[in-house]
ZAMARKOL-769943 format. One line per field, with one value per atom (N, C-alpha, C, O): residue in three letters; atom name; x, y, z. Coordinates in steps of 0.02 Angstrom, whole numbers, always signed. Each point is the difference from the previous one (the first is absolute). Layout:
code <- ala	...
site <- CA	...
xx <- X	...
yy <- Y	...
zz <- Z	...
//
This chain:
code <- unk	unk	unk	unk	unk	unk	unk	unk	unk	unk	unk	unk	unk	unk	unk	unk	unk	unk	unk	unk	unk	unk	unk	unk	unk	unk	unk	unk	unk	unk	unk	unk	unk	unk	unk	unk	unk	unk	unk	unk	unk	unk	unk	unk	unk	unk	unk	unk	unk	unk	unk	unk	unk	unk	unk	unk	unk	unk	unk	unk	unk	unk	unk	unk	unk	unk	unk	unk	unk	unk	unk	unk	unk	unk	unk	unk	unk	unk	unk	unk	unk	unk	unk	unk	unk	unk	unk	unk	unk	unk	unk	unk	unk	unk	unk	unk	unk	unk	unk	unk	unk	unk	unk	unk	unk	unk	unk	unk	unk	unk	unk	unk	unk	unk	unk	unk	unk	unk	unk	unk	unk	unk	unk	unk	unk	unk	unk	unk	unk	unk	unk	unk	unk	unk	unk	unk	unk	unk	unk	unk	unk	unk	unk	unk	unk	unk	unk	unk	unk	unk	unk	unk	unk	unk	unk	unk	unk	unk	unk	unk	unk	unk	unk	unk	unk	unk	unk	unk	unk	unk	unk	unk	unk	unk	unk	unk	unk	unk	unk	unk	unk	unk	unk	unk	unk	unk	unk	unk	unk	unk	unk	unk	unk	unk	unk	unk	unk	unk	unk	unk	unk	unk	unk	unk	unk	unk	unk	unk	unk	unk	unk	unk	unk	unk	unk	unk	unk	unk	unk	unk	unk	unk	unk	unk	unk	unk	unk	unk	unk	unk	unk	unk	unk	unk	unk	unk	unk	unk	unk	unk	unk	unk	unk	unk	unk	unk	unk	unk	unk	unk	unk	unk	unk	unk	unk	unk	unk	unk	unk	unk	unk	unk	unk	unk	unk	unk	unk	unk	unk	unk	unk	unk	unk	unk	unk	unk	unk	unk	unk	unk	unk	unk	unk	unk	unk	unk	unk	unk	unk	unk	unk	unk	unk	unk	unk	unk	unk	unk	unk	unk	unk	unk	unk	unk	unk	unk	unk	unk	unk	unk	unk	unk	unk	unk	unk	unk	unk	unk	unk	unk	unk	unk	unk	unk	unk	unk	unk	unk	unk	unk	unk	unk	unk	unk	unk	unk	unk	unk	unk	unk	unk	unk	unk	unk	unk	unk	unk	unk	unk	unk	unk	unk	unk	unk	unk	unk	unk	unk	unk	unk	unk	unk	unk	unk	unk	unk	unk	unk	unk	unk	unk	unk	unk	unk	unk	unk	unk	unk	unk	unk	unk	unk	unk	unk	unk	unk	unk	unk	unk	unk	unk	unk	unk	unk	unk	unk	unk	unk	unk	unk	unk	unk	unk	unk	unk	unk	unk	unk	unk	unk	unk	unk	unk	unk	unk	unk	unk	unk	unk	unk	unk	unk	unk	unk	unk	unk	unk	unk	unk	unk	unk	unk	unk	unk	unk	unk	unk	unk	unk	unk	unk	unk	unk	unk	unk	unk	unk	unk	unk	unk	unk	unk	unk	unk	unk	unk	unk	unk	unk	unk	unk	unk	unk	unk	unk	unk	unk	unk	unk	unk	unk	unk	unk	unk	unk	unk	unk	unk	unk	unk	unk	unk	unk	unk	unk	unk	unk	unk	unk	unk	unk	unk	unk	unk	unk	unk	unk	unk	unk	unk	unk	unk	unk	unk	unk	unk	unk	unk	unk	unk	unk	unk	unk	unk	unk	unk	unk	unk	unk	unk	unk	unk	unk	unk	unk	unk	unk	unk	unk	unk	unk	unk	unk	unk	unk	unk	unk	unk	unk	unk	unk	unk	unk	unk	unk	unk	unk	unk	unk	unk	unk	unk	unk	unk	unk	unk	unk	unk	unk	unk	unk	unk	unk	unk	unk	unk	unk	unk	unk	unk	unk	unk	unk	unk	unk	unk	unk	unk	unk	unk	unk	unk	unk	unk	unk	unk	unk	unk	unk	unk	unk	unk	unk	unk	unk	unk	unk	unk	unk	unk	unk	unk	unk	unk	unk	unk	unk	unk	unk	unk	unk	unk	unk	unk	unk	unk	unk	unk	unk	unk	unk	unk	unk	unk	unk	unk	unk	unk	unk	unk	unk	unk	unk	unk	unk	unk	unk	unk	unk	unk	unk	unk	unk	unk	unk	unk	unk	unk	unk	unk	unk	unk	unk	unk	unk	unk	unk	unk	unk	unk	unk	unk	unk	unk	unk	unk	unk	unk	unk	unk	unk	unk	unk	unk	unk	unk	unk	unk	unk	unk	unk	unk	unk	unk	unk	unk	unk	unk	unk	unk	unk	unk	unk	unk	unk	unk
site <- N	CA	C	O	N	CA	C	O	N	CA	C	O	N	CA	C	O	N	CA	C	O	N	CA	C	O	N	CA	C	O	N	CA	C	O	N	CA	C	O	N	CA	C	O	N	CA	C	O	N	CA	C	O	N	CA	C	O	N	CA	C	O	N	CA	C	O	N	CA	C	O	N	CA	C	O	N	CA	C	O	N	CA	C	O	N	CA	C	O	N	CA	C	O	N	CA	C	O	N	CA	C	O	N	CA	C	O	N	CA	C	O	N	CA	C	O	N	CA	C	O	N	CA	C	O	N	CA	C	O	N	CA	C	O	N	CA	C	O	N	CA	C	O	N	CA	C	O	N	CA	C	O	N	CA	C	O	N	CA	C	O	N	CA	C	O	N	CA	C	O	N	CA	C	O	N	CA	C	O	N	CA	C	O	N	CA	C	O	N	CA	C	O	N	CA	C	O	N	CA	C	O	N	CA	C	O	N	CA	C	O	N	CA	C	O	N	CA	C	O	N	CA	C	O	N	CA	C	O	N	CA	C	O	N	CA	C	O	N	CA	C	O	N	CA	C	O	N	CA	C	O	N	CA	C	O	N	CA	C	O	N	CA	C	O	N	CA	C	O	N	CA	C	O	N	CA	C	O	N	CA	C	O	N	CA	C	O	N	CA	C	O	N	CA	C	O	N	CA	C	O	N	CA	C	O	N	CA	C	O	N	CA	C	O	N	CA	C	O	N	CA	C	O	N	CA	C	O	N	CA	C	O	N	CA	C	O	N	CA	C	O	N	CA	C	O	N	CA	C	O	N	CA	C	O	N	CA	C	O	N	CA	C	O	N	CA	C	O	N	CA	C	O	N	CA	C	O	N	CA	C	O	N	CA	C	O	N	CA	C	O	N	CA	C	O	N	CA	C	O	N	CA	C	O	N	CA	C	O	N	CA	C	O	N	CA	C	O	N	CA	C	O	N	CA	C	O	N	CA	C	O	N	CA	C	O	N	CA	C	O	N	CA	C	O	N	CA	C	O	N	CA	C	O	N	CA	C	O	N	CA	C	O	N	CA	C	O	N	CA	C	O	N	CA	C	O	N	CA	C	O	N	CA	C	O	N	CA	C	O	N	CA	C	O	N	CA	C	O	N	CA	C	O	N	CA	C	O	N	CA	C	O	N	CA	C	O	N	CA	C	O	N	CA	C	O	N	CA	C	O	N	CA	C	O	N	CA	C	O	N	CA	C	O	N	CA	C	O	N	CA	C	O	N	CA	C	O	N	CA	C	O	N	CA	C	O	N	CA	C	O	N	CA	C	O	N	CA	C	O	N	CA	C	O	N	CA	C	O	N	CA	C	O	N	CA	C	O	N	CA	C	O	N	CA	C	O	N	CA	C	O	N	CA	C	O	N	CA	C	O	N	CA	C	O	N	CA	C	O	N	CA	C	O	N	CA	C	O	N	CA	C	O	N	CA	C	O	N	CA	C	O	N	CA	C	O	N	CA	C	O	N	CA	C	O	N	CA	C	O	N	CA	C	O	N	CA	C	O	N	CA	C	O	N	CA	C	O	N	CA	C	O	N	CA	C	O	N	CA	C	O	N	CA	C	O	N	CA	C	O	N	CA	C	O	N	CA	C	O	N	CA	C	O	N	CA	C	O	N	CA	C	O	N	CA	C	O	N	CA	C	O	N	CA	C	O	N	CA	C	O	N	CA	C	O	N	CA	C	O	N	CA	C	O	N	CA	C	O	N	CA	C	O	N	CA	C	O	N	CA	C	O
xx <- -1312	-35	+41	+10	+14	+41	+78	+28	+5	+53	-28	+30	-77	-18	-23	+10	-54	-8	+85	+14	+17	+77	+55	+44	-75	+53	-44	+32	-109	+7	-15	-27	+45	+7	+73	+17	+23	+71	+21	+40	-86	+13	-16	+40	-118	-44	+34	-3	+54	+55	+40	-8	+55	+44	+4	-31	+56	-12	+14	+15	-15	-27	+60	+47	-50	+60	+63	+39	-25	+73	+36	+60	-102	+20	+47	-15	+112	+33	+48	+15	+19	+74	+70	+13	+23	+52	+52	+21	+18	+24	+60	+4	+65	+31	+16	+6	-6	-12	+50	+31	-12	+60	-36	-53	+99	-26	+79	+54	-72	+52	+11	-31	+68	-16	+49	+61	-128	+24	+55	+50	-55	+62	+76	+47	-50	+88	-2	+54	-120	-9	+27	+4	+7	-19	-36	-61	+86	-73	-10	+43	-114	+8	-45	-37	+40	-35	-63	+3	-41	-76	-18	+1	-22	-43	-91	-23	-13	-63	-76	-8	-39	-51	-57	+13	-82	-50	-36	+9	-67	-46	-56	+19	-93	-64	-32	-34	+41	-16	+39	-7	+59	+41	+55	+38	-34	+38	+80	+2	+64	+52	+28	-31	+103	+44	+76	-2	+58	+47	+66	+1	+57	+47	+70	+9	+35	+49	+64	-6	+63	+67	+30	+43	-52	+34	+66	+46	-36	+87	+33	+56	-95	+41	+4	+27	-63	-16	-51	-12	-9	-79	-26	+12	-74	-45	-52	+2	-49	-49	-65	+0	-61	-70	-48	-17	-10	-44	-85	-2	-47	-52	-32	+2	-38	-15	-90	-33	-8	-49	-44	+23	-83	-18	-25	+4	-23	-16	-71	-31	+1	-64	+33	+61	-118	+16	+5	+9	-19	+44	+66	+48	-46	+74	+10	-39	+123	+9	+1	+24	-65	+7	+55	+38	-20	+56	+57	+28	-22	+93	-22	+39	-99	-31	+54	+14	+15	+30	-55	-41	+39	-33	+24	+49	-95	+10	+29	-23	+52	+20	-4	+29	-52	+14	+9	-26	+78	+9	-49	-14	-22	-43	-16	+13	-39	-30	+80	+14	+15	+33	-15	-50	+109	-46	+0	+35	-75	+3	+64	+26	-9	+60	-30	-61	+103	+20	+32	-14	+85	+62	+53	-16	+64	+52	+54	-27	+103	+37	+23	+1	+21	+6	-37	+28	-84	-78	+17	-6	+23	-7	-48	-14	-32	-52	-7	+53	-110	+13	+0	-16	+46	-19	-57	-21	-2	-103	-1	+37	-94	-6	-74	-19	-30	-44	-30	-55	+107	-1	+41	+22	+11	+43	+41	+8	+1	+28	+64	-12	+97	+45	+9	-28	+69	+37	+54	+11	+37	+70	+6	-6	+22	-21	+86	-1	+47	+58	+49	-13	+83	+72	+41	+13	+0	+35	+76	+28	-6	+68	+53	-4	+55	+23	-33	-14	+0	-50	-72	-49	+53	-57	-44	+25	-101	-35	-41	-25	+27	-52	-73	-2	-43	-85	-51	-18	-5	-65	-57	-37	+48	-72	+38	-21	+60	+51	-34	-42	+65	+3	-63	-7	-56	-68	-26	-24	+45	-34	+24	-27	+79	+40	-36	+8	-39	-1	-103	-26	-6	-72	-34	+27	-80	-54	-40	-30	+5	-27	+40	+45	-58	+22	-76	-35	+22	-52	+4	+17	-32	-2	-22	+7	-41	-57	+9	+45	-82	+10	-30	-55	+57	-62	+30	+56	-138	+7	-11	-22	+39	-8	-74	-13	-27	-60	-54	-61	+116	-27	-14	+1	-15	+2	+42	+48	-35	+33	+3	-44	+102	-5	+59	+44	-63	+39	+20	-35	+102	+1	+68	+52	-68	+63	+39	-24	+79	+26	+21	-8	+27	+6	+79	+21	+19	+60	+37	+56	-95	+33	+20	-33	+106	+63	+35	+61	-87	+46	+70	+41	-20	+59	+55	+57	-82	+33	+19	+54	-108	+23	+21	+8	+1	+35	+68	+47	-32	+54	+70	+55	-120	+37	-9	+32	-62	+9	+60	+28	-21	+48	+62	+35	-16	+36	-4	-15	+29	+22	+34	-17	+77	+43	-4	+32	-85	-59	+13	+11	-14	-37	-38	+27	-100	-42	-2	-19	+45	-5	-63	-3	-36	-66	+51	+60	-98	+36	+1	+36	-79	+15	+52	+9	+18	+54	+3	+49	-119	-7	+7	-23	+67	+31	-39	-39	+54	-37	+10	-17	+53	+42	-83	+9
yy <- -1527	+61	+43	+61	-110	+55	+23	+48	-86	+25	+81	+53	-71	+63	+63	+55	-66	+45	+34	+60	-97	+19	+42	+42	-79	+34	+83	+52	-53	+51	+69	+55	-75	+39	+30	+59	-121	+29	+62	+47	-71	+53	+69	+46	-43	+66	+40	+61	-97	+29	+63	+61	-103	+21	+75	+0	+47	+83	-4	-58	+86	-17	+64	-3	+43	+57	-12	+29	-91	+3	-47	-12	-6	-47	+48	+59	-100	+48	-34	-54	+74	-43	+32	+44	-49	+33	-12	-58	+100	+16	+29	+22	-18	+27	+54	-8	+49	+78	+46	+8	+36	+37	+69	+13	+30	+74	+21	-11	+43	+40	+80	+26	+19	+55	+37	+1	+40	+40	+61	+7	+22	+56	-50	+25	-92	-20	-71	-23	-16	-55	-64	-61	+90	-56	-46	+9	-64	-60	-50	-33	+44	-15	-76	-11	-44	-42	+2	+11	-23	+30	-75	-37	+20	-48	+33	+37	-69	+37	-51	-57	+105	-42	+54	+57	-71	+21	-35	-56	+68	-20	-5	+26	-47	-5	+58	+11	+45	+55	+56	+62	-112	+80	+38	+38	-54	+26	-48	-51	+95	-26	-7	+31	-77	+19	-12	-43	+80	-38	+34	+50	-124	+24	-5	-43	+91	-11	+26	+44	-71	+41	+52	-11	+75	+36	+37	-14	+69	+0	-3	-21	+43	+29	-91	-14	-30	-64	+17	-27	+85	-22	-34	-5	-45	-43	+58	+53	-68	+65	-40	-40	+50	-25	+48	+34	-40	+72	-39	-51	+68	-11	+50	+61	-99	+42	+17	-48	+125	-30	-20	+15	-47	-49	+93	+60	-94	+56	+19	+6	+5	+54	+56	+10	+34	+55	+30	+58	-121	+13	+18	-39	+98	-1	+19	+32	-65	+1	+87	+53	-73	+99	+14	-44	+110	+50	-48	-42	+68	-43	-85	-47	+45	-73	-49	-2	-33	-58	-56	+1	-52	-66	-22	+25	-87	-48	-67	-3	-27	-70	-40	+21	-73	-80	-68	-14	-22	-85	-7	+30	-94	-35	+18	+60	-90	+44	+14	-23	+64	+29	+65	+34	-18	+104	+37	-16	+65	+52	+35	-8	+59	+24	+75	+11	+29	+41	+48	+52	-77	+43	-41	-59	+72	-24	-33	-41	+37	-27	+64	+52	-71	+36	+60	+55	-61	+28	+61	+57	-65	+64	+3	-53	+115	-22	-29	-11	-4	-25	+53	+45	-31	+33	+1	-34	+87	-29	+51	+49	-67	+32	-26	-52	+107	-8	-79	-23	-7	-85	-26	-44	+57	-68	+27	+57	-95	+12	-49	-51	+52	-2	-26	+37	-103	-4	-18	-20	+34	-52	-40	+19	-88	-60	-3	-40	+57	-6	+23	+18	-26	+14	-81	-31	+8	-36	+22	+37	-65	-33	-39	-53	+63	-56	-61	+2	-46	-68	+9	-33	+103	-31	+68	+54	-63	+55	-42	-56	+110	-21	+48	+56	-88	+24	-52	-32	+23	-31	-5	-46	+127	-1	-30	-58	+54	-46	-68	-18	-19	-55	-28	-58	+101	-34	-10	-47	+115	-4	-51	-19	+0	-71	-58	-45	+25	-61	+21	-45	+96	+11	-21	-18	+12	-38	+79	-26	+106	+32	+67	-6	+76	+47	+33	-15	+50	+45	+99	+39	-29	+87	+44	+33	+8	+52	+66	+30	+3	+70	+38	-22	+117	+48	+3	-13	+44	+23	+88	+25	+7	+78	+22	+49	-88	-29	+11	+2	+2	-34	-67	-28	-3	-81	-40	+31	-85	-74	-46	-36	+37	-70	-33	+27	-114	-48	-54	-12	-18	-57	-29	+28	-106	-61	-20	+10	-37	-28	-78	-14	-19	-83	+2	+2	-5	-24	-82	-22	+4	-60	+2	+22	-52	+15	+42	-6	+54	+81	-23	+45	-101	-20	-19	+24	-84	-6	+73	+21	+2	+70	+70	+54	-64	+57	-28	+41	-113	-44	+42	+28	-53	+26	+66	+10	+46	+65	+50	+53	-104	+17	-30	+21	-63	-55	-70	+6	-56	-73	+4	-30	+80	+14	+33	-9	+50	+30	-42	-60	+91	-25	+36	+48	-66	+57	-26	-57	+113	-12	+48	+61	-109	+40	+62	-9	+69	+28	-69	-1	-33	-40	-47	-46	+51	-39	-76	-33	+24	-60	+25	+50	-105	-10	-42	-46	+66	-41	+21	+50	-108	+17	+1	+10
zz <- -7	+17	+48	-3	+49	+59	-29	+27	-84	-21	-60	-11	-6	-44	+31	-26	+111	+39	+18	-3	+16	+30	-64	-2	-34	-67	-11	+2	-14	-15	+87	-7	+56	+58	-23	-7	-1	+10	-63	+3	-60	-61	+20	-1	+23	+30	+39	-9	+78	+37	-30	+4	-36	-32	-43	-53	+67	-13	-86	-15	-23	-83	+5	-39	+73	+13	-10	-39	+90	-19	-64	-6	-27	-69	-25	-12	-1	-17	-29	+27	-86	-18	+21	-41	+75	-21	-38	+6	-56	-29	+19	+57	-110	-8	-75	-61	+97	-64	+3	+53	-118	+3	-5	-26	+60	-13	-21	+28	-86	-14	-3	-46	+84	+11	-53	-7	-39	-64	+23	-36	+77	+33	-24	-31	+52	+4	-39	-19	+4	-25	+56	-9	+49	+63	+11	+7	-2	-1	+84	+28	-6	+41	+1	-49	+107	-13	+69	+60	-93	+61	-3	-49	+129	+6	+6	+43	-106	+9	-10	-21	+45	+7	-13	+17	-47	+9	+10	-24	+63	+15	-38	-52	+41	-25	-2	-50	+111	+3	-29	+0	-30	-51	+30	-31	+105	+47	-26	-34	+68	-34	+63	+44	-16	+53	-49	-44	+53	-34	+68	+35	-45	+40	-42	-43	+60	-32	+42	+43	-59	+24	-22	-43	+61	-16	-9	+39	-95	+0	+77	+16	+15	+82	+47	+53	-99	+40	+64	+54	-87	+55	-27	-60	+100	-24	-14	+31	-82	+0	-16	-47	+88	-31	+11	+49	-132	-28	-9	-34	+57	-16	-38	+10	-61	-45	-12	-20	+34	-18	-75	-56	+66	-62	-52	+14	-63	-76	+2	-52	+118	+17	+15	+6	+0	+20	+72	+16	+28	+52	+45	-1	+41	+10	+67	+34	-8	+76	+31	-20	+82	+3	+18	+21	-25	+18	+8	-35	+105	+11	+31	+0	+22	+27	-15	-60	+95	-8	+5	+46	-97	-2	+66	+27	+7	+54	-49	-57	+70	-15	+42	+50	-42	+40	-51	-54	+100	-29	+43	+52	-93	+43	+64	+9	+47	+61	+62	+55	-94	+35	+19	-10	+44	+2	-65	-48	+51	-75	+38	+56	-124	-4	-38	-3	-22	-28	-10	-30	+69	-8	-47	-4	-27	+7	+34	+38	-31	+50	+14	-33	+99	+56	-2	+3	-7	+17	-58	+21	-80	-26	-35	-26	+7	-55	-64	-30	+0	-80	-15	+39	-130	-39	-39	-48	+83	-42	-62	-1	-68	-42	+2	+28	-69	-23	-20	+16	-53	-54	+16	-37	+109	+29	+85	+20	-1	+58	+3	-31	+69	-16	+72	+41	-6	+60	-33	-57	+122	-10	+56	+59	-84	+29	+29	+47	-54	+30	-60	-57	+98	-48	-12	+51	-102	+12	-6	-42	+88	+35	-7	+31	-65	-41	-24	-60	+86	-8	+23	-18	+76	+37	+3	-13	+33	+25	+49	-4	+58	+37	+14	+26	-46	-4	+7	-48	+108	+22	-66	-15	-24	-39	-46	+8	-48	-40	-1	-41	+93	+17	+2	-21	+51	-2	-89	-32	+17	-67	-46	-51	+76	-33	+27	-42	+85	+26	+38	+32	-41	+9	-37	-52	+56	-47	-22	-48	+44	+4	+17	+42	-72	+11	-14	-48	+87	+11	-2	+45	-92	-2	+14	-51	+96	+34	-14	+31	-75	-10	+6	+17	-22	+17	-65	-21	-17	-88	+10	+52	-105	-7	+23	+35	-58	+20	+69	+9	+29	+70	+10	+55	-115	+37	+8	+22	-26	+26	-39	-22	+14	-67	+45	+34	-51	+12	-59	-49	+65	-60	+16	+19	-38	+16	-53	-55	+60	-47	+35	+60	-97	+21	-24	-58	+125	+12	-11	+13	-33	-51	-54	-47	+42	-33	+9	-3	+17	+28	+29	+2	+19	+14	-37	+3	-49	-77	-35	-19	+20	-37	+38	-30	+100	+18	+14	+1	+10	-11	-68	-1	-53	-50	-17	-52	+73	+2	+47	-14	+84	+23	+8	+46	-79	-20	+69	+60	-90	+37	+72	+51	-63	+53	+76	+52	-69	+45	+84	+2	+44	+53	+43	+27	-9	+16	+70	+14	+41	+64	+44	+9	+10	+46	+59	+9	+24	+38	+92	+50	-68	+55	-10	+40	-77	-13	-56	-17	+1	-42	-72	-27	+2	-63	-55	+14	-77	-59	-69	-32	+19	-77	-68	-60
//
């Protein structure tokens, strides 16, 4: 009786939000036929996040919103948090995202011959939870998670093996 009370507490817990796979996905851009490799994920709620390296070797992560007819207002930058860390919603070195209507845009760092260093990098590799907070055209408030498991395997292999992601405090993690 008390293992069936415990099993289903721990199920009820658990946010139904962030159920997520990640993936590795190609975008190919029709202007030059460029192919890029995106680490991506959607969520239950339809909502998307995907990260990828770009030509310049910025790291870039785009959240995408889900296929209602909701949309982010004006220039509003989304909030982001890993797990109960602080929210966010700038870029590195405090610059803004690029917000659109159906997605909003950071850059998570440059890599560096071998290396980049980005705190938000590094959590989203090794966090259990990424959390999203937005104002809609709307006036209201929409929120939504994605589940950061695996996101490592596959930003591993999105940004290659060779990679080393250094926190700005100085901690390291291949």
């Amino acid at each position: 009786m008390y293992q069936y009370l415990a099993a289903t507490l721990v199920l009820t817990i658990l946010p139904a939000t962030t159920a997520a796979e990640w993936a590795v996905v190609t975008h190919t851009n029709i202007d030059n036929n460029i192919e890029t490799k995106v680490a991506y994920t959607e969520n239950s709620d339809g909502y998307s996040l995907e990260i990828y390296r770009d030509l310049n070797d910025a790291i870039r992560s785009r959240f995408g919103m889900n296929h209602s007819l909701n949309r982010i207002a004006g220039k509003s930058c989304p909030t982001y948090q890993v797990d109960k860390r602080g929210p966010e919603n700038r870029s590195i070195n405090d610059a803004a995202c690029i917000p659109h209507r159906l997605w909003a845009e950071f850059v998570l760092g440059y890599i560096e011959g071998n290396q980049i260093t980005s705190t938000l990098l590094h959590n989203m590799m090794n966090g259990n939870t990424i959390t999203y907070r937005f104002i809609l055209e709307n006036g209201g408030y929409g929120e939504t998670a994605f589940s950061l498991s695996g996101s490592k395997r596959t930003l591993t292999d999105v940004l290659g093996n060779k990679i080393t992601i250094r926190t700005e405090k100085g901690f390291t993690a291949n």
